[in-house]
PASEBA-1860 file (N, C-alpha, C; in nm, 3 decimals):
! residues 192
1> XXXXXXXX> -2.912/16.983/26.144/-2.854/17.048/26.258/-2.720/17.109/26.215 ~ -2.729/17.177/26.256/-2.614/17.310/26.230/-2.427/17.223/26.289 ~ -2.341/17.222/26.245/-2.208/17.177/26.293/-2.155/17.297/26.387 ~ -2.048/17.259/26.487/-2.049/17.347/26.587/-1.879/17.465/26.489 ~ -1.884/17.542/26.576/-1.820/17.647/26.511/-1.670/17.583/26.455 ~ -1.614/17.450/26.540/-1.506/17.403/26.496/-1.518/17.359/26.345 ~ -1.618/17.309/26.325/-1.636/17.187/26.173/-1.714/17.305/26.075 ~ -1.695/17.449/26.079/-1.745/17.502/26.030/-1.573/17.579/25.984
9> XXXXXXXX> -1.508/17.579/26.066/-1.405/17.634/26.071/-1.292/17.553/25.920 ~ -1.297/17.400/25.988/-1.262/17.313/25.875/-1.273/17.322/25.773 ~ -1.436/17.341/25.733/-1.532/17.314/25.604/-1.422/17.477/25.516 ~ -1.393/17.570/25.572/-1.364/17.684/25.532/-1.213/17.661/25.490 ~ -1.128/17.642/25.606/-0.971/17.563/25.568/-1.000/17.459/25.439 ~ -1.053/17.363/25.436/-1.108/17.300/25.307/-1.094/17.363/25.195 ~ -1.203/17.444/25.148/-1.242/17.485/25.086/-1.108/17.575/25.026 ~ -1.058/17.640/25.084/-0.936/17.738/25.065/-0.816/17.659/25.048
17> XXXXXXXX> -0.816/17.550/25.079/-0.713/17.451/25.042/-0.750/17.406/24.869 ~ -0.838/17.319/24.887/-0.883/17.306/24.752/-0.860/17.440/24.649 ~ -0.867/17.553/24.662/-0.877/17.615/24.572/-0.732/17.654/24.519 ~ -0.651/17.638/24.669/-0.512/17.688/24.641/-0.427/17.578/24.566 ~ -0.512/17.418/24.566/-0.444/17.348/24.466/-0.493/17.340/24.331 ~ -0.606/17.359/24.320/-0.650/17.416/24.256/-0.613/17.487/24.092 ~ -0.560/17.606/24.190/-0.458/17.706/24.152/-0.355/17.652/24.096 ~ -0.287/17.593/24.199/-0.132/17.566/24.175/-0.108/17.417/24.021
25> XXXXXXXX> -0.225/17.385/24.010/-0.262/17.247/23.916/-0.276/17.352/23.762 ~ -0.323/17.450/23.740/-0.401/17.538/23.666/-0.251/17.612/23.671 ~ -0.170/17.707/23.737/-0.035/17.767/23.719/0.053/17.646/23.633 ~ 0.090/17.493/23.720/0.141/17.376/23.605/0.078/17.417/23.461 ~ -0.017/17.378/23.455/-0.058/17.343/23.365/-0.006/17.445/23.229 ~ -0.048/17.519/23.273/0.011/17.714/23.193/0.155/17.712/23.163 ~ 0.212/17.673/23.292/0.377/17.666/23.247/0.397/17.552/23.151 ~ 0.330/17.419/23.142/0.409/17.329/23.076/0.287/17.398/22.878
33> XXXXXXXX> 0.229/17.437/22.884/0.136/17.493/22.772/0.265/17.641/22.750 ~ 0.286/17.718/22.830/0.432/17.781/22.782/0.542/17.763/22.735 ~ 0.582/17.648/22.781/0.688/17.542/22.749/0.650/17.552/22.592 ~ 0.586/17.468/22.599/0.542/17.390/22.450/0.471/17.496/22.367 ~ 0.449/17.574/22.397/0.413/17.695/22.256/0.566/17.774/22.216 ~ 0.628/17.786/22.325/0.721/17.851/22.308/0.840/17.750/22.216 ~ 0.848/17.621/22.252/0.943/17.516/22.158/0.894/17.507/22.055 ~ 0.735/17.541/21.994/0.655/17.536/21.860/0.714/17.686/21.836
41> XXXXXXXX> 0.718/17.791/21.859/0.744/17.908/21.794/0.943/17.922/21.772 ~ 0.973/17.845/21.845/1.126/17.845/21.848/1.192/17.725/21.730 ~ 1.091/17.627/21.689/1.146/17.557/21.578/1.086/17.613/21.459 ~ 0.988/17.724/21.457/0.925/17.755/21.317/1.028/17.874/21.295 ~ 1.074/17.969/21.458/1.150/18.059/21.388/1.300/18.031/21.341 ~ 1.355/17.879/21.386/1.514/17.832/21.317/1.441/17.801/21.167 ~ 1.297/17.695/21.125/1.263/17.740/20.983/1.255/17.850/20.927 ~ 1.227/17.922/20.981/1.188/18.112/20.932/1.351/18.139/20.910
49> XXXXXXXX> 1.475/18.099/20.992/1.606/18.143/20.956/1.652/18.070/20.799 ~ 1.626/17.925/20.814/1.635/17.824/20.708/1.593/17.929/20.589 ~ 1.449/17.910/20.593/1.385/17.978/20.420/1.482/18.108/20.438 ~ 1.508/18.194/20.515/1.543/18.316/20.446/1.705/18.281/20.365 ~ 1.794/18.203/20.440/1.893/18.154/20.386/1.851/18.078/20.238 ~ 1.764/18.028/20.254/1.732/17.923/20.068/1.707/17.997/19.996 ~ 1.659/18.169/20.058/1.626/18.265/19.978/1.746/18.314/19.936 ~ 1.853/18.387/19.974/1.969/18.436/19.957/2.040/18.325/19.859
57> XXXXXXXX> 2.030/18.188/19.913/2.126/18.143/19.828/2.061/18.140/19.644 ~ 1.932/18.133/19.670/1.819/18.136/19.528/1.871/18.287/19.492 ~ 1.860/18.348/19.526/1.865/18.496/19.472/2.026/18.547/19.434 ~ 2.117/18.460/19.496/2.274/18.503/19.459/2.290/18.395/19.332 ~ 2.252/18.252/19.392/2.284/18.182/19.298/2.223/18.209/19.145 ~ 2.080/18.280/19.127/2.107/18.337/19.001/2.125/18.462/18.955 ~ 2.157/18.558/19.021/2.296/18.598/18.966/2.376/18.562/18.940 ~ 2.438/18.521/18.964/2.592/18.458/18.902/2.516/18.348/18.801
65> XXXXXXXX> 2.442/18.274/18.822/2.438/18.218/18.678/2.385/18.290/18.586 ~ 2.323/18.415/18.597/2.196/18.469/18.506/2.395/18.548/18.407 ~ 2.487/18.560/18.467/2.605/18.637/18.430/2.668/18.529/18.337 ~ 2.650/18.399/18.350/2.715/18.289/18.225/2.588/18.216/18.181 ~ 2.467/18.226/18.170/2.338/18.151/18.128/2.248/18.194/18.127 ~ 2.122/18.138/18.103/1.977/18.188/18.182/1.965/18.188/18.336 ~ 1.878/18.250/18.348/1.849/18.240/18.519/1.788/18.190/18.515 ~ 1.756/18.110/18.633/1.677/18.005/18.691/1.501/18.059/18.655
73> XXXXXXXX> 1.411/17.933/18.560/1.304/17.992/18.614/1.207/17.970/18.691 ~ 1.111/18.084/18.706/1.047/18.063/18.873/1.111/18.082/18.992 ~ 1.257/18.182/18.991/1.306/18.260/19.082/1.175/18.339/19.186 ~ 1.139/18.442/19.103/1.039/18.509/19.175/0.912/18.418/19.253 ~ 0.862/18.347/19.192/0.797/18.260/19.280/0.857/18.156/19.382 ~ 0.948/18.127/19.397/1.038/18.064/19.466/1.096/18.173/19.590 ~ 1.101/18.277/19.542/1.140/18.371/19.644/1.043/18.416/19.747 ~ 0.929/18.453/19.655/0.793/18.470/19.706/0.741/18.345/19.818
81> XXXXXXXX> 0.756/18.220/19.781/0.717/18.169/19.907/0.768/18.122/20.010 ~ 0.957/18.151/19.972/1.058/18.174/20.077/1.029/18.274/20.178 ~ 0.969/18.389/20.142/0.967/18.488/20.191/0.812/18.500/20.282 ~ 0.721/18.450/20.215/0.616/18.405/20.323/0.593/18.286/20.393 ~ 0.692/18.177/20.381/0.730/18.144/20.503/0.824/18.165/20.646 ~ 0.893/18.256/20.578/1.002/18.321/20.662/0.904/18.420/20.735 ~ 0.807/18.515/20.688/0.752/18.566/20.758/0.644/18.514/20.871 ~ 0.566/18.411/20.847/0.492/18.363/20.908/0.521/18.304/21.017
89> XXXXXXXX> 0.646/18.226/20.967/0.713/18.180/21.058/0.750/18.239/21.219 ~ 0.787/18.362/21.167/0.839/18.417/21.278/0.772/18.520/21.352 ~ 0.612/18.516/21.310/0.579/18.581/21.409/0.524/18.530/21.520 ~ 0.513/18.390/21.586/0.495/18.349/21.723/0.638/18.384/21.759 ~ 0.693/18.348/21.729/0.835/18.405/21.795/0.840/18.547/21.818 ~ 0.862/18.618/21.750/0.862/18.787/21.749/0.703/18.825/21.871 ~ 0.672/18.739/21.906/0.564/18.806/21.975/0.563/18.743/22.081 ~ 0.642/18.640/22.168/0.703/18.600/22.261/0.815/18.659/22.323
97> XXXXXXXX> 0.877/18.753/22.233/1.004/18.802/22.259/0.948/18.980/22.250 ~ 0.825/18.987/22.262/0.781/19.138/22.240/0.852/19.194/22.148 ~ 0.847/19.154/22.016/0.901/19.206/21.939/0.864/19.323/21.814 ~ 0.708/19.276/21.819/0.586/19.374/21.767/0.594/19.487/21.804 ~ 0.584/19.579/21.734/0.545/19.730/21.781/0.420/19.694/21.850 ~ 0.410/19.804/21.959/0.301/19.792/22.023/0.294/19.987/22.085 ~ 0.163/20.039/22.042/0.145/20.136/22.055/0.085/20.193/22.194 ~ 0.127/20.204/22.286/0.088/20.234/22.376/0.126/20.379/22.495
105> XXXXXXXX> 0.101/20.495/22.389/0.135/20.612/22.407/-0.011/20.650/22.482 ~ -0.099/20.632/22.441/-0.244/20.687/22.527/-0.271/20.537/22.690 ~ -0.256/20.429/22.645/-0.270/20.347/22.781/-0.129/20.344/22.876 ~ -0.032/20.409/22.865/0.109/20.440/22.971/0.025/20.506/23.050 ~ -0.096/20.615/23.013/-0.144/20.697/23.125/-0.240/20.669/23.192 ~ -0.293/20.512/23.183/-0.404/20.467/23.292/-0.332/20.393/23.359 ~ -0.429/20.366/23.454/-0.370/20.273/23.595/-0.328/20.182/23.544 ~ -0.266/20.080/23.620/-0.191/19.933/23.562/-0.339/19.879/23.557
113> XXXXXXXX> -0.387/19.844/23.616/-0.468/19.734/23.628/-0.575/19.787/23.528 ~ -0.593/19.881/23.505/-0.674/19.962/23.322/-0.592/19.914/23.211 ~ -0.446/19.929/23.229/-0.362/19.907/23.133/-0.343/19.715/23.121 ~ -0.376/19.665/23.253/-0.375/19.507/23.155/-0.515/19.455/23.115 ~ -0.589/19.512/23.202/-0.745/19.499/23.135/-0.712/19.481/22.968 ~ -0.685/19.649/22.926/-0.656/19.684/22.788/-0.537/19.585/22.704 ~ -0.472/19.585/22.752/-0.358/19.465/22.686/-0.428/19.341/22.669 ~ -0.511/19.271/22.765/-0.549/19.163/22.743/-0.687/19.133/22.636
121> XXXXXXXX> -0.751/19.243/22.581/-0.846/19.251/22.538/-0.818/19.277/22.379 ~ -0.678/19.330/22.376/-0.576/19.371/22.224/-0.527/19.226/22.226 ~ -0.506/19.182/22.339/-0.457/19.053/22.295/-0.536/18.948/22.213 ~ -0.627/18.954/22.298/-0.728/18.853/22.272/-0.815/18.900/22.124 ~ -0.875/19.046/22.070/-0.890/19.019/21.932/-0.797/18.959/21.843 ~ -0.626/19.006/21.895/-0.543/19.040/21.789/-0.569/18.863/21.758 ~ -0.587/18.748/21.892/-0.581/18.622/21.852/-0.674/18.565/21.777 ~ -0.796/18.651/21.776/-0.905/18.625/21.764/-0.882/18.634/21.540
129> XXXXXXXX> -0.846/18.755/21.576/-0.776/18.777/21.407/-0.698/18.702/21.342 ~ -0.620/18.653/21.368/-0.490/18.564/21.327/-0.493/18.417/21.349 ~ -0.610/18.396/21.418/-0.673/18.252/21.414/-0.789/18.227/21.292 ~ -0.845/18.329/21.257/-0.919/18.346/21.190/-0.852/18.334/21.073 ~ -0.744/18.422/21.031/-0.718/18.439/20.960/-0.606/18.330/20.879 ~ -0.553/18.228/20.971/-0.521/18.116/20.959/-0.624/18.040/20.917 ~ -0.704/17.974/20.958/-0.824/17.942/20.922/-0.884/17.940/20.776 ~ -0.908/18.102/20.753/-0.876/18.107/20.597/-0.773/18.043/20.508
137> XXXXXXXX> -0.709/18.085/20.551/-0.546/18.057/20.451/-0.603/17.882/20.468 ~ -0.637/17.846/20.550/-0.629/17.678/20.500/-0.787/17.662/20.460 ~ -0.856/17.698/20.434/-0.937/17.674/20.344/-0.917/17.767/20.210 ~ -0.865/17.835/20.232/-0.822/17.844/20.050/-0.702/17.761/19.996 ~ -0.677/17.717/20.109/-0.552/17.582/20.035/-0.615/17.477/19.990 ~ -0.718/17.428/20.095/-0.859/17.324/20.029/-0.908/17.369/19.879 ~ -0.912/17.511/19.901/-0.999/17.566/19.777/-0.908/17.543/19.619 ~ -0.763/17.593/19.673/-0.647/17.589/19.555/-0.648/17.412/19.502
145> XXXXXXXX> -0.638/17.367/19.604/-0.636/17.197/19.598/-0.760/17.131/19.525 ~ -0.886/17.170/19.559/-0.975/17.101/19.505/-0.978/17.138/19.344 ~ -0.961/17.270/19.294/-0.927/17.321/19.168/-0.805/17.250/19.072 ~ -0.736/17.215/19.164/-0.629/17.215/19.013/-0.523/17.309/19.029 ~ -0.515/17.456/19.078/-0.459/17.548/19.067/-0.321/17.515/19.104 ~ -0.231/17.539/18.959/-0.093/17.585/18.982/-0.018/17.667/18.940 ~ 0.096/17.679/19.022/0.170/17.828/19.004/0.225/17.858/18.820 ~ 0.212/17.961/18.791/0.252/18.044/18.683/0.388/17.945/18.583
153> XXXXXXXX> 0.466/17.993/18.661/0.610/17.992/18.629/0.631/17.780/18.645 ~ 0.655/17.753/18.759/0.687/17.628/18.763/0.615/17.515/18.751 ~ 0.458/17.573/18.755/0.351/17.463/18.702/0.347/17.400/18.845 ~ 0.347/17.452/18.950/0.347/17.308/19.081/0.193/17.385/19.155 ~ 0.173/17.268/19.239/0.057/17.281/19.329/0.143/17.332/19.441 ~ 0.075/17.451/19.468/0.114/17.501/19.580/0.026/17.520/19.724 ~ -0.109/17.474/19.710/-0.164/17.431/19.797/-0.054/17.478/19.933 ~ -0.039/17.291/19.937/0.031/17.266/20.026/0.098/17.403/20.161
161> XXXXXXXX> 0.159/17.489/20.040/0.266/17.608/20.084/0.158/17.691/20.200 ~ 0.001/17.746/20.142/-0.075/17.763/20.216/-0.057/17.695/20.388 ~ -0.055/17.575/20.377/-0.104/17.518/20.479/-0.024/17.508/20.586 ~ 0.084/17.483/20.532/0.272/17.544/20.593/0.286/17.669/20.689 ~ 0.197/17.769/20.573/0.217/17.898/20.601/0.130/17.937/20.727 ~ -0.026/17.861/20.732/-0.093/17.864/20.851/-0.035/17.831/20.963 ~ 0.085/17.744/20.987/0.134/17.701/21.143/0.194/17.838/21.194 ~ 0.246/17.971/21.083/0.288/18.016/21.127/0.162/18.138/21.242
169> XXXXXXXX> 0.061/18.115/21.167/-0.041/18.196/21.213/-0.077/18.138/21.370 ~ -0.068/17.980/21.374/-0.154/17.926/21.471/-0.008/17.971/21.586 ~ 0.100/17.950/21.534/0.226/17.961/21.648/0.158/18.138/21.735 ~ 0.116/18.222/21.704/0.115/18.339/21.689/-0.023/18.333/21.784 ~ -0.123/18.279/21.683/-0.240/18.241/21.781/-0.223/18.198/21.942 ~ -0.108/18.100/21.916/-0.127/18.059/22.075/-0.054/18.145/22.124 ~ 0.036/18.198/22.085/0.125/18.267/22.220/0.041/18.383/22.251 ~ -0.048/18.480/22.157/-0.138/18.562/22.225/-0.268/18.482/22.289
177> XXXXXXXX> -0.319/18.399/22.277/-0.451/18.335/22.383/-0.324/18.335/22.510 ~ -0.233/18.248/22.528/-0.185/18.250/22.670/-0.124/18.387/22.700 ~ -0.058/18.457/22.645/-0.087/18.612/22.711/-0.197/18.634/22.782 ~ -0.313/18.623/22.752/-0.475/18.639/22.763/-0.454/18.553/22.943 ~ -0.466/18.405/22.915/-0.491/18.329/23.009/-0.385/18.374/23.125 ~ -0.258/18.395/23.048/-0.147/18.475/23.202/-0.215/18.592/23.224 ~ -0.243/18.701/23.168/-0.275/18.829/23.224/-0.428/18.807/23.315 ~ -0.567/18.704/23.296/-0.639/18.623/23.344/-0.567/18.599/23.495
185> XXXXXXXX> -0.496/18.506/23.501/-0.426/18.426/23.637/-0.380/18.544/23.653 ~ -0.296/18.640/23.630/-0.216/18.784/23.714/-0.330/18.833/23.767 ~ -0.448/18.864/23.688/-0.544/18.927/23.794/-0.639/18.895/23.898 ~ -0.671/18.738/23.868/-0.770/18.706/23.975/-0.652/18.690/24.094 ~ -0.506/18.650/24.068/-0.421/18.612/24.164/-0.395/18.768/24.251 ~ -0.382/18.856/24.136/-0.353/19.028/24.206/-0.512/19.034/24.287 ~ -0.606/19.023/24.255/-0.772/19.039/24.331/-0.772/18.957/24.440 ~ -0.695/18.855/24.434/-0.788/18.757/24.594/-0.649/18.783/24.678
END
């Protein structure tokens, strides 16, 4: 038997309640997952400041000794993976802070809601790439590791440096998936 138009009325308030907490459980959740990607990309980019400083001081300090001695060896490799951790480092950061070039001379001229479609879909390969591509980098650190393989100059396993170098990929990874999941929540929230 059918409920009379009042308990039909309810069942509907219900339902729209539930969804709006729903919602509001799923918005938490995003902010405290913002929080915490953003404090992961904000301590890799004070490391990303660190290595570039260990770099400068590696690169002055031999000069001046290379001017009364030999220079240090395994400078260049030492610099080299100063310098790709400094980079890696800092691109979840640089891409939290829109810091990436981003080309968007042909999508300025579609509608907004074309234009985050499109943003969110650049987003989401670009994560799709750089997760991937993290991914790699640590299985060729497995791969360097299971070999034996060490560097030229200083004779060390550098493995490891690989695997270092992936957090900077995954920092990067997450802050574009939650781009994705915010521009997601902006639109079903802009639709209903």
């Amino acid at each position: 038997m059918l409920g009379s138009r009042d308990d039909l009325q309810v069942q509907s308030v219900d339902g729209v309640h539930h969804r709006q907490r729903g919602s509001m459980i799923f918005s938490q959740l995003i902010k405290v997952t913002d929080k915490s990607v953003a404090m992961f990309n904000h301590i890799l980019a004070w490391l990303a400041g660190l290595a570039l400083l260990l770099m400068l001081i590696v690169v002055v300090g031999n000069a001046i000794v290379r001017v009364f001695y030999l220079p240090f060896p395994g400078t260049t490799e030492l610099v080299g993976w100063l310098a790709a951790i400094t980079t890696s480092f800092a691109l979840g950061y640089t891409q939290m802070n829109k810091g990436n070039v981003a080309l968007d001379m042909v999508t300025t001229k579609l509608p907004l809601r074309i234009q985050k479609f499109l943003e969110g879909i650049f987003a989401l390969s670009t994560a799709l790439f750089f997760g991937m591509s993290g991914w790699k980098i640590v299985s060729y650190g497995f791969t360097l590791k299971d070999s034996g393989y060490l560097s030229e100059t200083l004779r060390l396993a550098y493995y490891p440096l690989l695997f270092v170098i992936s957090l900077g990929f995954l920092g990067l990874t997450l802050t574009l998936l939650l781009e994705v999941i915010k521009l997601v929540e902006e639109g079903v929230k802009g639709g209903s």
